[in-house]
C-alpha positions as CSV (number, residue, x, y, z in Angstrom):
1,X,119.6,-96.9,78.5
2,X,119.6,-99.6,75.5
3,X,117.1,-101.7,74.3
4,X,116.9,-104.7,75.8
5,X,114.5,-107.9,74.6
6,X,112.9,-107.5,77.8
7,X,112.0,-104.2,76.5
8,X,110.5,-105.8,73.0
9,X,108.6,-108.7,74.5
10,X,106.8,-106.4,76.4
11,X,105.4,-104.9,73.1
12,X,101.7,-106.3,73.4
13,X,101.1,-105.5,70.1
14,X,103.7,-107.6,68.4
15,X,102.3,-110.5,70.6
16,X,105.9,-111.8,71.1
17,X,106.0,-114.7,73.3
18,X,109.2,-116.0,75.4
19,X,110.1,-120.0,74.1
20,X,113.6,-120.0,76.0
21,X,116.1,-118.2,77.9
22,X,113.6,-116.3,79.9
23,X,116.5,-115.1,82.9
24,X,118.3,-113.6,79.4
25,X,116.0,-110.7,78.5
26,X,118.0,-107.7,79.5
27,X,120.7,-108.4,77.2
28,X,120.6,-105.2,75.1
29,X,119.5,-106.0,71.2
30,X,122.1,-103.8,68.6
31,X,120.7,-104.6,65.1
32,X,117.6,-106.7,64.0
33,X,118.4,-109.0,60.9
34,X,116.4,-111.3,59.3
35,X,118.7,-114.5,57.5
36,X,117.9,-118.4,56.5
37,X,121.2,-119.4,56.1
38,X,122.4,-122.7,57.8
39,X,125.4,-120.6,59.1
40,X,124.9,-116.7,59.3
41,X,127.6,-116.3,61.4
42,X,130.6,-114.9,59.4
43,X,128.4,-111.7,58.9
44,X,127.4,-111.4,61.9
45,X,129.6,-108.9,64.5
46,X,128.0,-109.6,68.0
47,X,124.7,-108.0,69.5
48,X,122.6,-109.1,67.5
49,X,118.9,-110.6,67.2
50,X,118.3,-112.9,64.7
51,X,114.9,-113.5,62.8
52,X,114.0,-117.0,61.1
53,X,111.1,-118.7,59.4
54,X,113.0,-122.0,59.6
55,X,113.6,-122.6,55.7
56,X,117.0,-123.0,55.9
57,X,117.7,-124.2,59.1
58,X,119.5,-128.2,59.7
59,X,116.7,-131.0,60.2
60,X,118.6,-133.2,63.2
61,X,118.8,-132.4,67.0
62,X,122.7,-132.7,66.3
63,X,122.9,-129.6,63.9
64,X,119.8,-127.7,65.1
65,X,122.6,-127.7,68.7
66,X,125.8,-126.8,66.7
67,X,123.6,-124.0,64.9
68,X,122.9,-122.4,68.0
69,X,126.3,-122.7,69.9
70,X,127.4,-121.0,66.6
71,X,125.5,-117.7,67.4
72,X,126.2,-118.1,71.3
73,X,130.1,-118.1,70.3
74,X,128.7,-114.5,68.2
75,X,127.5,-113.3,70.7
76,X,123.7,-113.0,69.1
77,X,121.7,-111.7,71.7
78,X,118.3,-113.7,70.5
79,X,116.5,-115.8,68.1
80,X,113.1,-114.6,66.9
81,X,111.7,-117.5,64.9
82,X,108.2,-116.6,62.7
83,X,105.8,-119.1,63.6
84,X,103.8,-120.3,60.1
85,X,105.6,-119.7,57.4
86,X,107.5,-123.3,57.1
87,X,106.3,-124.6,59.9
88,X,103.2,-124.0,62.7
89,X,105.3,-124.8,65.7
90,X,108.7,-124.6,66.6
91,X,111.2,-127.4,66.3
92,X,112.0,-129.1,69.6
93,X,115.6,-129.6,68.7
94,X,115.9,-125.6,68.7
95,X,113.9,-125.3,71.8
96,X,116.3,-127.6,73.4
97,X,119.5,-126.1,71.9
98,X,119.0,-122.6,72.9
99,X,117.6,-123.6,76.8
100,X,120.8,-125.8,77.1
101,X,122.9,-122.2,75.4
102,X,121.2,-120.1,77.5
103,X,119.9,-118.3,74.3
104,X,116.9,-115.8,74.3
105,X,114.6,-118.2,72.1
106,X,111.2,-116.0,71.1
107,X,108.1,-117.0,68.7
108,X,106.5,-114.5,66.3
109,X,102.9,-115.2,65.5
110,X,102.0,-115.2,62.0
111,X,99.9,-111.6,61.9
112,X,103.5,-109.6,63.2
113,X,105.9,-108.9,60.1
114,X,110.0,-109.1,60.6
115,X,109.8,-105.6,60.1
116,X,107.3,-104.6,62.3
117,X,109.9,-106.2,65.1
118,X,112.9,-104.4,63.3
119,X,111.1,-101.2,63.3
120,X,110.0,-101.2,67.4
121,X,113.6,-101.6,68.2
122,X,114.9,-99.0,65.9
123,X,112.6,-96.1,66.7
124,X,113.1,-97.4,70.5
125,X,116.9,-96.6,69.8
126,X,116.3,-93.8,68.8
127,X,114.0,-92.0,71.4
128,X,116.5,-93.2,73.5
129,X,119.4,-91.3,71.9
130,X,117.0,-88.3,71.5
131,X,116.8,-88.4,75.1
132,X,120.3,-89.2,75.9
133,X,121.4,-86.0,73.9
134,X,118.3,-84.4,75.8
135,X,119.9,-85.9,78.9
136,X,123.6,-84.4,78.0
137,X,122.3,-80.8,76.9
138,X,120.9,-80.2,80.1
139,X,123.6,-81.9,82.1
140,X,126.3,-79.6,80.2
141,X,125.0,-76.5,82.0
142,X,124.7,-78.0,85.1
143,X,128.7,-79.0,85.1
144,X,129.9,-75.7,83.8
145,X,127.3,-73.9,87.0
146,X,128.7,-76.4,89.5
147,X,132.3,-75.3,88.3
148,X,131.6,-71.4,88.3
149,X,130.3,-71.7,91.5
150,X,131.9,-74.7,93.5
151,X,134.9,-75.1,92.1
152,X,136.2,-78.3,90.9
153,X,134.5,-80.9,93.7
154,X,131.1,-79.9,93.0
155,X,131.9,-80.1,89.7
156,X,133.1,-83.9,90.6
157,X,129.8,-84.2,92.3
158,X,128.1,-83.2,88.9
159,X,129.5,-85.7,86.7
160,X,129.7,-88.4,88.6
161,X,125.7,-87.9,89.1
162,X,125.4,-87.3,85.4
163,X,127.4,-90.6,84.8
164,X,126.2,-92.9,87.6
165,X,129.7,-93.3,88.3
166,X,132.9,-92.0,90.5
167,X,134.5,-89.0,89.3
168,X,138.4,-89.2,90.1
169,X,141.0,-85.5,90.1
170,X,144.4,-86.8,90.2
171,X,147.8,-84.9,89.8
172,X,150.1,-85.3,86.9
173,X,151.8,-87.9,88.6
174,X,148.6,-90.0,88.9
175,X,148.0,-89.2,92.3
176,X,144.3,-89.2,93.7
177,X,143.7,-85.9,94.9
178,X,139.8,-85.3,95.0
179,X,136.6,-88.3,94.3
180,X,133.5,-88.1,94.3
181,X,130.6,-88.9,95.8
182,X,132.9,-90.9,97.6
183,X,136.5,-92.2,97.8
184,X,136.5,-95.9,96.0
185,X,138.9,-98.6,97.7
186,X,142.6,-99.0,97.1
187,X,142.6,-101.4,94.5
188,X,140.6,-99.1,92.4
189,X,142.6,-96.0,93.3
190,X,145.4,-98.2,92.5
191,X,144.4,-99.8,89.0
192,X,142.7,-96.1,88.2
193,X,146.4,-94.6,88.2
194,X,148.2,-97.3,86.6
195,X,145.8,-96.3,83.7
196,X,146.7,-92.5,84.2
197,X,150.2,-93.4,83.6
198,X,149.6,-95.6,81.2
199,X,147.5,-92.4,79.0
200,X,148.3,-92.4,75.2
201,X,146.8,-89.6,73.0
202,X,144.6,-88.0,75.8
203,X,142.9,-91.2,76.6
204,X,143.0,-94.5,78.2
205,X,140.5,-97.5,79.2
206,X,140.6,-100.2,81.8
207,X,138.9,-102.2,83.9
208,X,138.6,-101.8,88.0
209,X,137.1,-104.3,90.5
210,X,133.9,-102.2,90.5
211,X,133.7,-101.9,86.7
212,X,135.0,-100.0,83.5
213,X,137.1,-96.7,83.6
214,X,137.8,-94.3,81.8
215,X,140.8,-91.6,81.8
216,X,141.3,-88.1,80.3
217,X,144.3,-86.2,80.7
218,X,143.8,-82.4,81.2
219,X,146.5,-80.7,79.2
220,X,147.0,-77.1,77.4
221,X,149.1,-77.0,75.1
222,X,152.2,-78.9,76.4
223,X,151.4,-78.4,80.6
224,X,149.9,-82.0,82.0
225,X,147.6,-80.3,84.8
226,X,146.7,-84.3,86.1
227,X,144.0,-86.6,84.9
228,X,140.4,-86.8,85.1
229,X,138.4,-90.7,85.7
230,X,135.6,-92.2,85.7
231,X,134.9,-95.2,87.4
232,X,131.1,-96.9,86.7
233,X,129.2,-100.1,87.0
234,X,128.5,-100.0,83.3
235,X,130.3,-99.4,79.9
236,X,131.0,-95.8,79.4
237,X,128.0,-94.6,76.9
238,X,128.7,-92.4,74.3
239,X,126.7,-89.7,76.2
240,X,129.1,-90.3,79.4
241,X,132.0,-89.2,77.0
242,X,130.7,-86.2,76.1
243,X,130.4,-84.8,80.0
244,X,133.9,-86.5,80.3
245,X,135.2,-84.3,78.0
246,X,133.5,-81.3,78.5
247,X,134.5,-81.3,82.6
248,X,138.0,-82.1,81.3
249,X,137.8,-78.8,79.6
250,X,135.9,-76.7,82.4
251,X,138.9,-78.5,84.8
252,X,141.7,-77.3,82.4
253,X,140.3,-73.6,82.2
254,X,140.3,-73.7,86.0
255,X,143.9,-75.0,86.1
256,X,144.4,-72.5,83.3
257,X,143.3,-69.3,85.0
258,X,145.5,-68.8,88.3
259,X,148.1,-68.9,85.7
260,X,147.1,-66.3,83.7
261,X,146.4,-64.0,86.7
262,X,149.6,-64.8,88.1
263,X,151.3,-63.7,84.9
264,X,149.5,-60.7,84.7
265,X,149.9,-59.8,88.4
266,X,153.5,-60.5,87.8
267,X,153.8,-58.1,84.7
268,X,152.4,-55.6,87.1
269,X,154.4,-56.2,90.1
270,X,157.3,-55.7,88.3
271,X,156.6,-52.8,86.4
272,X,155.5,-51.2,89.8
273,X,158.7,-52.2,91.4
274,X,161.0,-50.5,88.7
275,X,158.8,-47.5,89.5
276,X,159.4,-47.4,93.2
277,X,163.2,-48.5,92.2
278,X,163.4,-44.7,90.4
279,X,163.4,-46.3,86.9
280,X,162.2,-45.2,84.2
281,X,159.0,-45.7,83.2
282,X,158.8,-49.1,81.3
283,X,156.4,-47.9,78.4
284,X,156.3,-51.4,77.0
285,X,155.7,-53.3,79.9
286,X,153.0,-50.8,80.8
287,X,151.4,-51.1,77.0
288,X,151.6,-55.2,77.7
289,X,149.4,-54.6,80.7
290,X,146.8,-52.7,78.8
291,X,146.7,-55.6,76.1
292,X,143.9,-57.3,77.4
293,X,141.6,-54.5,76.6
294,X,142.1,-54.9,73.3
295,X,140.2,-56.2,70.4
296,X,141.5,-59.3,68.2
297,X,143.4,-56.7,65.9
298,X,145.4,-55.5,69.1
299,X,143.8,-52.1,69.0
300,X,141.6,-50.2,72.1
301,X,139.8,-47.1,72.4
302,X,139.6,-44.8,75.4
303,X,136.3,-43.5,76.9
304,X,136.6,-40.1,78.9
305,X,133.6,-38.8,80.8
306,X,133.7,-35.6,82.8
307,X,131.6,-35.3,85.6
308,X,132.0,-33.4,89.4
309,X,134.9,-35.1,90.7
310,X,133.2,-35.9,93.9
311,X,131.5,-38.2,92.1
312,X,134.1,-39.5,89.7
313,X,134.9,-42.7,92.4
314,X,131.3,-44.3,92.5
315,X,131.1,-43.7,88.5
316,X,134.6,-45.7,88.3
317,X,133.0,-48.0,90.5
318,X,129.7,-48.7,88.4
319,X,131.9,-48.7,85.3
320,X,133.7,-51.4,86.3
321,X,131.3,-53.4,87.7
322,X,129.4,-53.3,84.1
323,X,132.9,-54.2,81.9
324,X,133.0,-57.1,84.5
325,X,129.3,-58.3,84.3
326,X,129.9,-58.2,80.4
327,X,133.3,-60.1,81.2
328,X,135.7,-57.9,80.2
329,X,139.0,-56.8,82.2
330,X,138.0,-53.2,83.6
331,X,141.0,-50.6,82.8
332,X,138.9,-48.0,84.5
333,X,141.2,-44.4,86.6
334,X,139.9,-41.5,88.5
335,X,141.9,-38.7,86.9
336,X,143.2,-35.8,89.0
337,X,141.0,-33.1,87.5
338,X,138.1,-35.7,88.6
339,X,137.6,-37.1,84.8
340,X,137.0,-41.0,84.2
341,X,139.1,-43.0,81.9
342,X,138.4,-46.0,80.6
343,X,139.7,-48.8,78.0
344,X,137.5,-50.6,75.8
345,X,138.2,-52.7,72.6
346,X,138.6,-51.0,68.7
347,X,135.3,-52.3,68.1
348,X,133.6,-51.0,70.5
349,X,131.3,-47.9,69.3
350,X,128.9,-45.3,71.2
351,X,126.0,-48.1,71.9
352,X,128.3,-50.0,73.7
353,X,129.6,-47.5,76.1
354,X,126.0,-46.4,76.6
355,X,125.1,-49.5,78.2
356,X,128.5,-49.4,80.4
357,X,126.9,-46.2,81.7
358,X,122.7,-48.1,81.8
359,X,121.9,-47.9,85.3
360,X,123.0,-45.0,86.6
361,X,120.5,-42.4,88.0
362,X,118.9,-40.3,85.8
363,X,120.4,-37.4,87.8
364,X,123.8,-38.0,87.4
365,X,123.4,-39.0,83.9
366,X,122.3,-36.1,82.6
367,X,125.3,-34.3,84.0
368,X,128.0,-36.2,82.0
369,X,129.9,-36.0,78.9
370,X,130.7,-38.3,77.4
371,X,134.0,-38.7,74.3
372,X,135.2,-42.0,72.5
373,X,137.9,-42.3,70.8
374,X,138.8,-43.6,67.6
375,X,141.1,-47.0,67.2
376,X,144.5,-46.7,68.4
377,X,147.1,-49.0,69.6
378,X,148.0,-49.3,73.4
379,X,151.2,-47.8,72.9
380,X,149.3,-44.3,71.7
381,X,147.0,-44.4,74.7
382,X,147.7,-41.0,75.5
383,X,147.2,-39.7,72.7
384,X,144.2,-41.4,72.4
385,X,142.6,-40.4,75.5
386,X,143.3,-36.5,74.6
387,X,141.5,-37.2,71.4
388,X,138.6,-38.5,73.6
389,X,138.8,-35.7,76.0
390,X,138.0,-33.2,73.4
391,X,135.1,-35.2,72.0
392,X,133.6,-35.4,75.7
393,X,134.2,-31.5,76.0
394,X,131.9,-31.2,72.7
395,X,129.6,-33.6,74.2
396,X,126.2,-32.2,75.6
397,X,125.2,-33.0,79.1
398,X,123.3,-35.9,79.2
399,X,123.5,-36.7,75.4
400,X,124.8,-40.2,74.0
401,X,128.8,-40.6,73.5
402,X,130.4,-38.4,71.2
403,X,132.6,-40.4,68.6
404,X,135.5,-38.3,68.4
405,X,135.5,-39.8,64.2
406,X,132.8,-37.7,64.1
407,X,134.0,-34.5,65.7
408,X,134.3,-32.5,62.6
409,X,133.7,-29.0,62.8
410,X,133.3,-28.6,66.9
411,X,136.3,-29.4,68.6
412,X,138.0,-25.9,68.3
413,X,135.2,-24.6,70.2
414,X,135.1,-27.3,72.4
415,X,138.7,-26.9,73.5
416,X,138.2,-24.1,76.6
417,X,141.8,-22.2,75.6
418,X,140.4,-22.3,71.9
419,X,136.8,-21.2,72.5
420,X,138.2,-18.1,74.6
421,X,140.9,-17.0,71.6
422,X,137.2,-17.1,69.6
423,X,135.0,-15.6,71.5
424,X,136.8,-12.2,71.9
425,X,137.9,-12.7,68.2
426,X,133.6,-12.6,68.1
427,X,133.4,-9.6,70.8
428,X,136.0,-7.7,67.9
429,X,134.2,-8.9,64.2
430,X,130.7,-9.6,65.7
431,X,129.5,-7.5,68.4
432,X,129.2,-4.2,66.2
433,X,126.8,-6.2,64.2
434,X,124.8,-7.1,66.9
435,X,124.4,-3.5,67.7
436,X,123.7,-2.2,64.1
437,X,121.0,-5.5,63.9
438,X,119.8,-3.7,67.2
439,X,119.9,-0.7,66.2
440,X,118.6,-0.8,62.8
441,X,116.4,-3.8,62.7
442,X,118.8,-5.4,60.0
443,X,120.1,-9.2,60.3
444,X,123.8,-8.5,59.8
445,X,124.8,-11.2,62.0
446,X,122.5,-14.2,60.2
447,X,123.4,-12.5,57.2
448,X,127.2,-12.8,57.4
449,X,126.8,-16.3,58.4
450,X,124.8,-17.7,55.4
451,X,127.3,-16.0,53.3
452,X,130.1,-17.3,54.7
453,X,129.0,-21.3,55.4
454,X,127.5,-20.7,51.9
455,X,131.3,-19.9,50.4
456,X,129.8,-17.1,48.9
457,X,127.7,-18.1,46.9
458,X,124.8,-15.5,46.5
459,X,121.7,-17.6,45.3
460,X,122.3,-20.3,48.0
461,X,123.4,-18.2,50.6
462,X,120.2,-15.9,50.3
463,X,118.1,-19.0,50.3
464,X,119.2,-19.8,53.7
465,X,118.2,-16.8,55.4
466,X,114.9,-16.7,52.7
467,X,115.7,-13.6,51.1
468,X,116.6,-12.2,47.4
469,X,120.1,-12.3,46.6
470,X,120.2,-8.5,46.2
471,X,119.1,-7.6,49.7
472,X,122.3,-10.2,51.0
473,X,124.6,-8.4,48.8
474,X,123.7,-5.2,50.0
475,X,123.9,-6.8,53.3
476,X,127.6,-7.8,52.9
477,X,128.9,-4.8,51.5
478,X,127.5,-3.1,54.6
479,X,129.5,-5.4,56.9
480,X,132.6,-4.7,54.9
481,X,132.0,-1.2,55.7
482,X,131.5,-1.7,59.2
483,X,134.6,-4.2,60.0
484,X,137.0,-2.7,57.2
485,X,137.5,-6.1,56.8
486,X,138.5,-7.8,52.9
487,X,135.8,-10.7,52.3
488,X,137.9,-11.6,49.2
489,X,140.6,-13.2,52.0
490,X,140.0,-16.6,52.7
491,X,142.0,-16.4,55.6
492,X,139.6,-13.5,56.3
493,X,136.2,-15.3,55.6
494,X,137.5,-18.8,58.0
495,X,138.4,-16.5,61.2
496,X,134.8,-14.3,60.9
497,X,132.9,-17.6,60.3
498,X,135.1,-19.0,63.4
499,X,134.1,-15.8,65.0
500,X,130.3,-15.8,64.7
501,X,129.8,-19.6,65.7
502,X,132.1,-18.7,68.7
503,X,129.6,-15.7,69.6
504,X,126.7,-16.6,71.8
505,X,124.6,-14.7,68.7
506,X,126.2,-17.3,65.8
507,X,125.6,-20.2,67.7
508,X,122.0,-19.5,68.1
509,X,121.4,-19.2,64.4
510,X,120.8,-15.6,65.2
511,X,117.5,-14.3,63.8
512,X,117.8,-16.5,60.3
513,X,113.5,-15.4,58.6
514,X,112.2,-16.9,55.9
515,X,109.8,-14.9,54.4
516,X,106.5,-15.5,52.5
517,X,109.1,-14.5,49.1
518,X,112.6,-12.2,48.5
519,X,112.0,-8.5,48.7
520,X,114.5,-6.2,47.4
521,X,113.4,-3.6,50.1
522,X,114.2,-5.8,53.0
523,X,116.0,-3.6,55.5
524,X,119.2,-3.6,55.6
């Protein structure tokens, strides 16, 4: 849409009133400008409407006609001549002139300023352009949903509705191999890929026997997929060459992708063959498989999460459906102890695996475990997924991922082979404490605890358990009597500490009091 003098006659306000040239009101005005020179033309660059009082236009019938095939030869869409500021009428050589041109002739009362006229066409312009790019933003969506879903004609069918044109697919040797909404005649066809062959930087323009055209080449990088038209009754608007160009682009992804799955299912095949061949296995081809899953720094992390393996295959399932609803590849196995592994990208931490694992019943959620595990590079993905199997061993049911950067101090007892070597190193150091605190009423078992996570330090070690620092000290030397054991051995102190949080009694936090204030006759 462009504004038209049509448009600005019909302005009741301005009380504009048509002198001559009546049939030429929809020629579309570019600029207002207001001049009185005899000649304006050598500044003048086509399109536009041209204001006058009269002052310095020629007196004779002669001149007044040369002055208007002048700005007919500019291509000046339209005189608007002020009527009452050097004269009360218009002269009749000018009337004649511009209906003998064929010139737009128009009379502006007295009351209506130039610039109310220039103003009325230059806010026109731009609500127009406001809703052009209106026009455009939601047209975008519409082209990019027409290629998602119907491929590239329905994305044909998009533009070429957005456009008011013919939307032309040809091949890259300018071949016509889809229109729409419907196939044009040969001539078109026909002058539509002479321009395809005739593209230079991307682009190239023409005329058909229906009107202009317009043609894109779609190209990555140095592959010509073919060439996309456009074929309309009207000059291409700028708008028009923004949906051009962004189906070109939604066309070269699509040409794009097969590509890139092909390449990857090739990587695969072959890989798989060598396999099945008795080679050995490819390590590097395999880690250029598993590249995808990576972030933009190359590295992954691996997700493990144990669950019964009966229902390992629908949680593989659900996983992948999420990584592919959030568009990412899915690298997602079943081990053969019933564990899930999965890839995800370096950056990825436990908020984002939690929402891979949204959705799920409540049920079998709070039955998993759930370990991440730091950054590694695909070739170490072994290694990484060990890492991540111990932090899901230290996970709690149910709980949110553990990071496996955060594992310090639990995954020795989270490894099972580990955990067993402790807990009958507890049943040896710990459980004849538990039976003298039984016995005796004492808190041997707290007491050893606080002294040992305290590194023997008496004042904060008593304050842990909320007694004076001579009842712990009489505490400890009571356990060295009962373990023979040296507390002055580091080695010592780490494998009873190791001991009581392995025993189901350290774990606990035992029977830690805090009472009311120290007493030097707590029991021992």
């Amino acid at each position: 849409m462009a504004v038209t003098l049509r448009w600005l006659v019909g302005r009741r306000h301005l009380g504009l009133t048509v002198v001559a040239g009546a049939d030429r009101l929809d020629r579309e005005i570019g600029y207002v400008i207001t001049t009185e020179l005899a000649d304006p033309t050598p500044w003048l660059g086509g399109g536009e409407m041209v204001l006058v009082t009269g002052l310095g236009l020629p007196q004779s019938d002669d001149d007044l006609d040369a002055y208007v095939a002048r700005l007919v030869d500019r291509d000046v869409v339209g005189i608007g001549f002020g009527v009452g500021v050097s004269t009360d009428t218009i002269p009749r050589g000018l009337v004649r002139a511009a209906r003998n041109r064929g010139l737009p002739l128009i009379a502006v009362p007295l009351p209506t300023p130039f610039l109310a006229v220039a103003k009325a066409v230059s806010q026109r312009a731009e609500t127009l352009r406001d809703r052009a790019q209106e026009a455009t933003a939601r047209a975008q969506p519409r082209l990019t949903r027409a290629a998602a879903v119907g491929g590239r004609s329905a994305l044909l069918t998009e533009l070429a509705k957005a456009c008011d044109g013919t939307a032309i697919l040809l091949d890259p040797h300018g071949r016509t191999v889809d229109s729409r909404p419907a196939l044009p005649g040969p001539d078109v066809l026909g002058a539509v890929g002479e321009l395809a062959r005739r593209v230079s930087f991307g682009l190239a323009a023409g005329t058909t026997s229906t009107g202009p055209a317009v043609v894109h080449t779609i190209r990555v990088g140095e592959r010509t997929h073919g060439y996309l038209a456009l074929v309309s009754p009207h000059e291409p608007r700028p708008t028009d060459h923004v949906l051009i160009g962004h189906a070109n682009s939604l066309l070269a992804l699509d040409f794009e992708k097969p590509r890139r799955v092909d390449e990857s299912a090739t990587r695969v095949n072959g890989t798989a063959l060598g396999l099945a061949l008795g080679d050995a296995a490819d390590v590097d081809g395999i880690h250029r498989v598993l590249a995808p899953a990576a972030d933009h720094s190359g590295r992954i992390r691996v997700l493990v999460i144990l669950t019964e393996p009966e229902g390992a295959p629908a949680l593989a399932g659900h996983v992948e459906q999420a990584l592919r609803s959030a568009s990412r590849p899915p690298f997602v196995t079943v081990r053969p102890d019933g564990s899930v592994v999965v890839l995800l990208r370096a950056d990825d931490d436990p908020t984002t695996t939690a929402v891979l694992l949204g959705g799920l019943p409540v049920g079998v959620r709070r039955r998993l475990r759930v370990g991440l595990s730091t950054p590694a590079v695909p070739a170490d993905v072994a290694a990484a997924a060990a890492v991540a199997r111990t932090a899901a061993e230290a996970a709690r049911p149910g709980a949110a991922p553990t990071d496996a950067a955060k594992l310090a101090g639990h995954s020795l007892l989270s490894m099972p082979a580990t955990a067993d070597a402790l807990t009958q190193l507890g049943t040896v150091y710990v459980t004849p404490l538990v039976a003298h605190d039984a016995a005796h009423g004492t808190d041997l078992v707290a007491s050893l605890r606080a002294y040992l996570e305290g590194h023997g330090q008496w004042e904060t070690a008593a304050a842990m358990i909320g007694v004076h620092r001579h009842t712990l000290r009489a505490r400890i030397d009571r356990i060295r009597e009962l373990l023979d054991v040296d507390l002055d051995s580091a080695r010592v102190r780490a494998e009873l500490l190791l001991a009581v949080l392995a025993h189901r009694g350290g774990t606990s936090g035992a029977t830690s009091r805090r009472a009311s204030g120290p007493s030097p006759t707590t029991p021992l």
